[in-house]
N, C-alpha and C positions, 0 to 999 in steps of 0.2 A: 799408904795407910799406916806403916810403922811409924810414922814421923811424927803424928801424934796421940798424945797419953791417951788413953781411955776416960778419961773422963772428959775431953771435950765430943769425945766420939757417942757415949752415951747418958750424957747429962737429962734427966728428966725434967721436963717445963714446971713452974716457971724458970727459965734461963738467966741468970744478972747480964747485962750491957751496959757498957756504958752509958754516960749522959748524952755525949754526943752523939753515938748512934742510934739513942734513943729521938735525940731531936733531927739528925736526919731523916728515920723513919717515918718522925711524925711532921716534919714541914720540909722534907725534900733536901736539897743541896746548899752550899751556901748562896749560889743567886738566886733562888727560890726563899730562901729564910731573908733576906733581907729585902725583897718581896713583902714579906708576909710583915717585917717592921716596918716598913712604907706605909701600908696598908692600915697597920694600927695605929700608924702615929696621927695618918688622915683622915683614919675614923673620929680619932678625937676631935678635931675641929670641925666632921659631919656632924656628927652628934650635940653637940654645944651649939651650934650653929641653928641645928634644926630647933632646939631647946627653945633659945631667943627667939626667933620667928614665932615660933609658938606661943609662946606670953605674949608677945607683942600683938597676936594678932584678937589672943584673948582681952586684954588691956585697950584694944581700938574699938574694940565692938560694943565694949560696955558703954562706953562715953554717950552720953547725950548730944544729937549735933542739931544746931539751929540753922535753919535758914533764912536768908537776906535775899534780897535783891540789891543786885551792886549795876554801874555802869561803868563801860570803858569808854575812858576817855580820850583815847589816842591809841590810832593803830600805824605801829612804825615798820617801812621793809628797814630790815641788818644789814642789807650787802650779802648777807649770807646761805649759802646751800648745804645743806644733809644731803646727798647721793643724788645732785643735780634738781634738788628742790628747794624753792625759795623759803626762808623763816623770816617772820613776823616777829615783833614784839607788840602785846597791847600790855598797855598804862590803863588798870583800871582801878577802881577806889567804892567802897562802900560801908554802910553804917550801920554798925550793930551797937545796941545797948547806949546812944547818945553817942560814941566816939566815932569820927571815922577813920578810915582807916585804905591806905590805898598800897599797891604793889605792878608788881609787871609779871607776865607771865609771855611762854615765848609758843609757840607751835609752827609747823611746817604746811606747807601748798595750798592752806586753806584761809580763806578770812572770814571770821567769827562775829556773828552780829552782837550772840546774846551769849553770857558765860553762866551757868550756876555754881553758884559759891554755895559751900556748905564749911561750918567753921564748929569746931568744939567749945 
């Protein structure tokens, strides 16, 4: 105890520390603090991320959506399997407001007689 001054011995609170052992105290070690900047840099792209979804989902809801009756015209097998299941492609085409309008759409183990379209 002679080794040191009396005033580290009986300093009264509040005590000064440094910076750094103030931010060990407050977020641990160095692999724990770079932990913690991982953690906020992926917050940022959580947060942003959920932001967008969010508007977007508010922005889809609002829209007006019409319905048609469309037909497919051609139901094609790909050759192809998703996890030992066959996929389809159909070629189907329909007409909204005088124009028409045709596409493909593809699905897996099932063949689809009737599709409903819904379009903005």
């Amino acid at each position: 105890m002679d080794n040191y001054p009396d005033r580290y011995l009986y300093d009264e609170p509040p005590r000064e520390i440094d910076l750094f052992t103030q931010s060990t105290i407050i977020f641990g070690e160095m692999l724990n603090q770079i932990g913690w900047v991982f953690l906020g840099f992926g917050m940022i792209f959580f947060w942003v991320g959920e932001a967008v979804s969010g508007f977007e989902n508010i922005l889809i809801n609002t829209k007006r959506w019409e319905k048609t009756e469309g037909t497919i015209d051609q139901v094609l097998g790909t050759n192809s399997t998703i996890n030992e299941v066959d996929v389809f492609q159909y070629n189907y085409s329909f007409k909204l407001n005088g124009k028409i309008y045709a596409g493909q759409s593809f699905t897996t183990g099932k063949l689809l007689s009737r599709v409903r379209i819904a379009l903005n």
